[in-house]
Structures are given as structure tokens and as C-alpha cells.
C-alpha positions in Angstrom: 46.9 -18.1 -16.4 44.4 -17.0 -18.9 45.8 -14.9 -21.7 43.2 -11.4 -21.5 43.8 -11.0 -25.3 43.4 -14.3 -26.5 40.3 -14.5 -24.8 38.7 -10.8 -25.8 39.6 -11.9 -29.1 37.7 -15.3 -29.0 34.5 -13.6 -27.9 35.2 -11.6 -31.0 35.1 -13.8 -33.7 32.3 -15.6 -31.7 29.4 -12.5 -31.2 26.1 -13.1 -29.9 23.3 -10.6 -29.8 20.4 -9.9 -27.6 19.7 -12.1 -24.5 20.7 -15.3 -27.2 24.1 -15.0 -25.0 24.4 -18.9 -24.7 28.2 -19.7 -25.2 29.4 -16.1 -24.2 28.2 -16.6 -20.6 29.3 -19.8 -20.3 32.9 -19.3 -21.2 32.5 -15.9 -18.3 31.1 -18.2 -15.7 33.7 -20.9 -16.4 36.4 -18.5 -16.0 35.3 -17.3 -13.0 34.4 -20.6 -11.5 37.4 -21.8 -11.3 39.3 -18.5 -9.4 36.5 -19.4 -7.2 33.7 -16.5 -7.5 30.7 -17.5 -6.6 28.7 -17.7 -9.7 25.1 -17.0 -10.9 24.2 -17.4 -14.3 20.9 -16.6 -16.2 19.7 -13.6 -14.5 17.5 -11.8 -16.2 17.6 -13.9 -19.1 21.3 -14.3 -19.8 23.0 -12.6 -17.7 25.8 -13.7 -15.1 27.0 -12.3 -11.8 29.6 -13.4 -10.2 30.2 -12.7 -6.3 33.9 -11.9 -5.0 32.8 -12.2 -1.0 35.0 -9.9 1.0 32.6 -8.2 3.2 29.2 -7.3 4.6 26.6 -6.6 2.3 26.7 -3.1 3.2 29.6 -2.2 1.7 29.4 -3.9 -1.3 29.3 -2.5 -4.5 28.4 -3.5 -8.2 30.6 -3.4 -11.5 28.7 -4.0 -14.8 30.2 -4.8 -18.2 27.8 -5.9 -21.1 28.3 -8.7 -23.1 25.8 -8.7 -26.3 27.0 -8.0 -29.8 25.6 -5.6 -32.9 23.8 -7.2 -35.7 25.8 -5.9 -38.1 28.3 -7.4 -40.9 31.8 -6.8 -39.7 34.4 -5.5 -42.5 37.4 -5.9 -40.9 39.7 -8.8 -42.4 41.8 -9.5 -39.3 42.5 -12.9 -38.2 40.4 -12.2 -35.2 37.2 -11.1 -36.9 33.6 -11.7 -37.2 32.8 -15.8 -37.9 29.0 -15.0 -37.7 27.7 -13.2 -40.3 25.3 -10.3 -39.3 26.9 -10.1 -36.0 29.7 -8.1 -35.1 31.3 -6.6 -31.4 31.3 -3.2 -32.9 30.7 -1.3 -29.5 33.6 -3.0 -27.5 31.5 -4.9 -25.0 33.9 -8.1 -25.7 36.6 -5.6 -24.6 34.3 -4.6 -21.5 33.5 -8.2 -20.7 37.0 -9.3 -20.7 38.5 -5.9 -18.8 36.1 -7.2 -16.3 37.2 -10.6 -15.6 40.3 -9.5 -15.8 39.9 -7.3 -12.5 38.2 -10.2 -10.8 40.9 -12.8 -11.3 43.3 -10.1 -10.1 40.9 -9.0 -6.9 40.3 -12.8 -6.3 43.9 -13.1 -5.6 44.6 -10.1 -3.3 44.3 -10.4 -0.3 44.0 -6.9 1.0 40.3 -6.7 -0.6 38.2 -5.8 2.1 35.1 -5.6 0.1 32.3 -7.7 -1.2 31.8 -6.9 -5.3 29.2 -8.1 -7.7 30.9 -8.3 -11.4 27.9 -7.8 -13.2 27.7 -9.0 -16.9 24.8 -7.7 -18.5 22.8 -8.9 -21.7 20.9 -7.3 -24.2 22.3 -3.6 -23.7 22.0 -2.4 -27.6 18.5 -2.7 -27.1 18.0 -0.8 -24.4 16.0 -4.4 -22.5 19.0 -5.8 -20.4 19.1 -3.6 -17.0 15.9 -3.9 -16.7 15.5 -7.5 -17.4 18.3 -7.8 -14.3 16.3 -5.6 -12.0 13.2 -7.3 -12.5 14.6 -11.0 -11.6 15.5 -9.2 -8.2 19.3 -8.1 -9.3 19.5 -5.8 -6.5 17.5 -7.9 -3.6 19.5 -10.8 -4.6 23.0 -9.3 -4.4 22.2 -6.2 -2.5 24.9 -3.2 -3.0 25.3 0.3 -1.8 26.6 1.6 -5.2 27.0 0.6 -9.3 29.5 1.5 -11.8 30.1 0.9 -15.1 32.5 2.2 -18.0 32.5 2.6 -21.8 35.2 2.9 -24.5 35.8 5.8 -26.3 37.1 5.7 -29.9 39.4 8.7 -30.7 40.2 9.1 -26.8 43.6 8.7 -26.0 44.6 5.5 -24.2 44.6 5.8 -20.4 42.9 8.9 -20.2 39.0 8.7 -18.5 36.3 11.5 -18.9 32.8 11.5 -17.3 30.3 13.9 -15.7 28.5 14.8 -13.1 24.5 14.3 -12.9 23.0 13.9 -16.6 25.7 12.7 -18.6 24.4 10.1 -21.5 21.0 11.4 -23.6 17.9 9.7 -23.6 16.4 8.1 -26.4 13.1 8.1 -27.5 11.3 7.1 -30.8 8.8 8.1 -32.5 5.6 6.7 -36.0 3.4 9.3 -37.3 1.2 7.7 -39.6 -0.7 10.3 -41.7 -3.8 8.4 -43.9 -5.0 10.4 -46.9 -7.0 9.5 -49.8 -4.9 8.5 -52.6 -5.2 8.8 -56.7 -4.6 9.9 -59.8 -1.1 12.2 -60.0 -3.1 14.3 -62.6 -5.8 14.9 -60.1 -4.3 16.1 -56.9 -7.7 18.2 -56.1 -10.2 14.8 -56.0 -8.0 13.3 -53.1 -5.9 14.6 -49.9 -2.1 14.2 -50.5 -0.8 12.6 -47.3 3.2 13.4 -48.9 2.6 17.2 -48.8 1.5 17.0 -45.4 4.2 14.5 -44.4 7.1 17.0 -45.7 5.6 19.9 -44.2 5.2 18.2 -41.2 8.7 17.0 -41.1 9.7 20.8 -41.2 7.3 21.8 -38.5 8.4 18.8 -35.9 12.2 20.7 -35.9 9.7 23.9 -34.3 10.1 21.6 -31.5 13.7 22.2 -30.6 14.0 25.7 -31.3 10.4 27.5 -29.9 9.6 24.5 -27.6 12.0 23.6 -25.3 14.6 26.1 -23.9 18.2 26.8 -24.8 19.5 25.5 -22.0 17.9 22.2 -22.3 19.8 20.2 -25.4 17.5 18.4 -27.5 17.3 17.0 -30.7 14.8 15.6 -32.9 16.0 13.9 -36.0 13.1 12.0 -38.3 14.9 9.3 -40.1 12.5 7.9 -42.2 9.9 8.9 -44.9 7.9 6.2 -46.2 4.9 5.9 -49.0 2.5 3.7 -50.6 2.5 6.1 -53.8 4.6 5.6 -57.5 5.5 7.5 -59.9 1.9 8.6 -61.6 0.1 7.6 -58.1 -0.9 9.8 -55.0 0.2 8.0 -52.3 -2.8 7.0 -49.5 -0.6 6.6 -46.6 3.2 8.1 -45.0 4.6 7.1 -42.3 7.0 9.4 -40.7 9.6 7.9 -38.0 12.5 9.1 -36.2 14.8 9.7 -33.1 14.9 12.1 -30.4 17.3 12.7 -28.1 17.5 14.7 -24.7 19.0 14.6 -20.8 15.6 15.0 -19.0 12.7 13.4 -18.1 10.8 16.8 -18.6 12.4 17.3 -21.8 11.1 14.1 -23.1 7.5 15.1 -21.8 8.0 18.3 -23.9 8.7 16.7 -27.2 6.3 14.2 -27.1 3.2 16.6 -25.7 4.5 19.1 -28.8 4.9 16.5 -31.6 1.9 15.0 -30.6 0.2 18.7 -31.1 1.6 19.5 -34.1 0.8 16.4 -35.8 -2.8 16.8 -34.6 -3.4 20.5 -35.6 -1.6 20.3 -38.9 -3.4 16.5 -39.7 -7.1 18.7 -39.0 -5.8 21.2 -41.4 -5.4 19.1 -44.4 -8.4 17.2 -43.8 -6.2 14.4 -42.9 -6.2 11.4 -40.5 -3.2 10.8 -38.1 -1.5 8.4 -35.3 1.2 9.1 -33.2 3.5 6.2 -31.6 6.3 7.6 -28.9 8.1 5.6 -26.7 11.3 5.5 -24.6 14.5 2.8 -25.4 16.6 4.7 -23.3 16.6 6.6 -20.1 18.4 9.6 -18.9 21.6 8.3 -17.4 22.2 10.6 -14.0 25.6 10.0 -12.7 25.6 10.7 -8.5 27.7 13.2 -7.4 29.4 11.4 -4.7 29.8 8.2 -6.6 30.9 10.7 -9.8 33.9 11.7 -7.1 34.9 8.3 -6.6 35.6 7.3 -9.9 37.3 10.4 -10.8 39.5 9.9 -7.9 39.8 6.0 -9.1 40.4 7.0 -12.5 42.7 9.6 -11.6 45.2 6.5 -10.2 45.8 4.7 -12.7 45.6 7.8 -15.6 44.9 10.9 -16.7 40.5 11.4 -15.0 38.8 14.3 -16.7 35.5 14.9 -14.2 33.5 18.0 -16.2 33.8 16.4 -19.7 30.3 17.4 -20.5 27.3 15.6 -21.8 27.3 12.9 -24.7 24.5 12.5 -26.8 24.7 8.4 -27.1 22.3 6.5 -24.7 22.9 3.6 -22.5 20.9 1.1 -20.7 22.9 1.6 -17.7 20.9 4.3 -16.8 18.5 2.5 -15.5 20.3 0.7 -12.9 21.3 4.6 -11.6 17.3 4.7 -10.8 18.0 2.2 -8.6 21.5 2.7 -7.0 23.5 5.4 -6.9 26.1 5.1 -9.5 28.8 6.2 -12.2 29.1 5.9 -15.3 32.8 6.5 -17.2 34.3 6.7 -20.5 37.9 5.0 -20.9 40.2 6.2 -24.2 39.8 3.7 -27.1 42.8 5.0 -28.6 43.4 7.9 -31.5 44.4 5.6 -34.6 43.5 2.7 -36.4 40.4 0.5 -35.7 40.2 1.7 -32.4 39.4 5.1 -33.6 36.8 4.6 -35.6 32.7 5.5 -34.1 31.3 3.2 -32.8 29.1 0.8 -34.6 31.4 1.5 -37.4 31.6 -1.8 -39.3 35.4 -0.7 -39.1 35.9 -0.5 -35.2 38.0 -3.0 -33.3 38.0 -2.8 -29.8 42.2 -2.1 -28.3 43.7 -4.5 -26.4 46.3 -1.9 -25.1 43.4 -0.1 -23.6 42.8 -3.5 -21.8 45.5 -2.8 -18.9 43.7 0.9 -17.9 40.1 -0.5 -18.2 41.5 -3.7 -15.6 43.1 -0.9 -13.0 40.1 1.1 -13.4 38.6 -1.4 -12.0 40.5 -2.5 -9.5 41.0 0.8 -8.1 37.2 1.3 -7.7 36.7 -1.9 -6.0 39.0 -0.7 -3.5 38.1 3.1 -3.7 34.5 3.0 -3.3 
């Protein structure tokens, strides 16, 4: 019988990042070989699925772990920790992965199973690149479902307990460069040049005008910048800034409104000062929209096997899972980490450890939606 913890904690001293998911997948698809899944590995990229056939193809449903790591330095000193430097499972997707095979050696075994179900282990989900990496190598033509569902520990949540939401629950993410091109010199002659750093700073005022005259109230939005960069020193004007930074939402339209208004403001305030400007925007991460009905069955799935909070109200994280709700309906969950210890600190916190007595709830979870679905 394979030991759950042993295992999570093997894929924890071992982390891989990105699609480079070489011996991570290997060890899921050997595990699940042998209880006899039928299993399909490099899909979009790295990824695995493995195939519990039950039923018709018109009941089946998906369940989706990730399996990629941060690159990050651990600073943990446990026996179980880090052996790759710059890499470190400071989300708790080696938890998720293992949760996961957990409740398909379990399902594989029970008879009563009436259902076919796709255990989905995605790559590359920090990035924001792994769903729809899957989708596009024909995930959902290839192992057609009715419905997907996937779950996230929380840190600071008590163990056993389960929150999520109905419709937009987890933010977007979108990211923006404003590169504002002056004409640099002397410090002692501000007047003979055009200072792109007293533009820059006013600018970086003006872009919070954004939140609170541009988008409404009842739309929550945030727009943080996050870095200020120059070519100047200390008795040079700079010639160049470059402005970047993070904006967060739970709308499509929302997203359309803070770009359209950044990329205004930039403009207008870049003419002012005599000034050249660029604007780069782009999307990492979707909305994720959790569907009502599918929101109801998870609550209801939750609520067997803990405590299932169903109005828990929107986070402000992203996650890549998102976009496989734009292609099935879907929920997403959030499963108590635990209120002490490792297991309580944020995650990506160089201190976090995923807890293995979270593992048995995550495992039921599972099981329970396989059967409730």
C-alpha cells in the first residue's frame, strides 16, 4: 500500500517547476499504473491524466490537481525539505497531487463507482500557461466530461473545514510596462531636458484614479504598480522609467476598464510633459466563475465529509483553473490548511509546508464528488 505521506513528502524535497515536470509525472503515472487507471502522460506538455472507467462518457466528470513547484529558496530545515535549490512546493500542489492519487487508488478499489472520472494532473499552474496548454492538445475532446472541479489549500483555515463561492470567486490578473522616454542630463539643469522621473511618480499617483473614479464600487479592483525603474544616478537626469505593476479584478469588463483608463492616462499626461510613452497590458490570469449548479455540488460534497461554507466571498489570488471553467462548467474550492505552524503561513511564504493531516479531508473531498456529481 503506498504510504500518502511518504510520498507527498518525496515530491517535496524533489520540486520541479514549469512544464520541466519530468520525474514528478513519472512517479504519478507509475502509481496509478499499477491500481490499473488508464494512463496518459504528456498532455499539454507535461501533464498526465489518468482514466478511472466506470461509465459513459456522459457522465463523466474531471478532478484537477497541479503538480509544478515555485522557484523560490525554501527556508524550512525539516528533514523533508527542499533538495533543489531555487525551487520549493510553497503553494501545496505536492499536497494537491498526492490528495489526488490518494482518491483514485481508493475509487479504483470500490466497487460501487458508477462513474467514469478523469484525475487530471496539471502542469505549469504558477504561470498561469498549464490549462490552457491541456485544452489546446484536445484535453476535453480526448476525455470528454460533463463537469471539472478542482481545490486549493488554505493556510490559516481550520483543518476539515471547505469555503468557496458562487460565480466569480478567484481575481484576475493582469500586468502591466509603461515606458516613459525623456531627454536626460545634467541634475543642475532640469530646464534643458524633460525629466521622465517626475512624470513617472506623478503618473504612479494618477494610475490609483483608476480604482476610485473609474470603475464602480461595486466592482473590486485593484491596481498596484510594483516597480519603478531608472537609467538616471545621483547628479544624472534619468532618460528613460519604466513603470510596471499588477492589477487585479473579477470581470472581464473590469479588466477592459483598467486597461482603456491606464492606457489614457498615460497618454494625456505623457503629451503634457512633452514626453514619449508605451503601454504593455496583458492577462496571466482569467476570472475564475464557479457554476452555480456545480458550486451546489461541492458544497453538498464538502459538507459530508466537514464543515462546507458556500458564500465565503471572493479572494483576490488568481488561478489557472479558470480557464478550464470557460470550457466546462465547474468548481473551484478551498480546503483548511490548518491554523498553526507551517501550515499557517501565506502562501509562497518561504516558510509554508503543506499539512499532511489535511490530507484525509482533501482525499474524502474527493471521493465524495466523484460520487456526488
Amino acid at each position: 500500500m503506498l504510504d500518502l505521506t511518504e510520498f507527498r513528502k518525496d515530491l517535496h524535497r524533489h520540486p520541479e517547476t514549469g512544464f520541466d515536470l519530468g520525474r514528478t509525472a513519472s512517479r504519478i503515472s507509475d502509481v496509478l499504473k499499477t491500481a490499473g487507471l488508464e494512463v496518459t502522460e504528456g498532455v499539454g506538455k507535461a501533464g498526465v491524466v489518468a482514466t478511472l472507467r466506470r461509465g459513459p462518457d456522459d457522465r463523466a466528470i474531471g478532478l484537477r490537481a497541479d503538480m509544478d513547484a515555485l522557484p523560490i529558496n525554501e527556508a524550512n530545515t525539516f528533514e523533508h525539505r527542499s533538495l533543489s535549490p531555487g525551487k520549493f512546493h510553497g503553494c501545496g500542489h505536492d499536497g494537491h497531487t498526492t490528495m489526488l492519487i490518494g482518491a483514485a487508488l481508493d475509487l479504483a478499489a470500490d466497487n460501487t463507482l458508477d462513474r467514469t472520472v478523469h484525475f487530471i494532473f496539471q502542469p505549469d499552474e504558477e504561470n498561469g500557461l498549464g490549462a490552457k496548454a491541456m485544452i489546446e492538445d484536445g484535453l476535453f475532446e480526448r476525455f470528454p466530461m460533463t463537469a471539472i472541479f478542482g481545490l486549493h489549500n488554505m493556510p490559516g483555515m481550520s483543518v476539515g473545514h471547505f469555503a468557496t463561492q458562487t460565480g466569480p470567486f478567484c481575481a484576475f490578473e493582469d500586468n502591466f510596462v509603461i515606458d516613459i522616454r525623456g531627454i536626460g542630463g545634467h541634475a543642475s539643469m532640469p530646464e534643458i531636458g524633460i525629466d521622465p522621473i517626475v512624470l513617472g511618480s506623478a503618473m504612479v499617483l494618477q494610475l490609483q484614479t483608476i480604482i476610485s473614479r473609474s470603475v464602480s464600487a461595486k466592482d473590486h479592483a485593484v491596481v498596484s504598480v510594483t516597480g519603478f525603474e531608472t537609467d538616471g544616478a545621483r547628479n544624472i537626469l534619468a532618460s528613460n522609467v519604466r513603470l510596471t505593476g499588477d492589477c487585479r479584478g473579477f470581470s472581464d469588463a473590469v479588466s477592459d476598464r483598467i486597461e482603456s483608463r491606464m492606457r489614457d492616462i498615460a497618454n494625456g499626461m505623457a503629451q503634457a510633459h512633452a514626453a514619449d510613452v508605451s503601454v504593455g497590458y496583458s492577462t496571466s490570469f482569467r476570472p475564475l466563475v464557479n457554476d452555480p449548479e456545480q458550486t451546489a455540488l461541492a458544497v453538498r460534497a464538502a459538507a459530508s465529509v466537514g464543515t462546507a461554507e458556500g458564500n465565503h466571498g471572493r479572494v483576490g489570488f488568481s488561478e489557472d483553473f479558470a480557464v478550464f471553467l470557460t470550457e466546462r462548467p465547474g468548481a473551484f474550492i478551498l480546503m483548511g490548511n490548518g491554523t498553526e505552524g507551517p501550515s499557517a503561513m501565506p502562501l509562497h511564504n518561504p516558510g509554508y509546508d503543506f499539512n499532511d493531516k489535511a490530507m484525509k479531508s482533501g482525499i474524502e473531498y474527493w471521493k465524495a464528488m466523484a460520487k456526488a456529481a
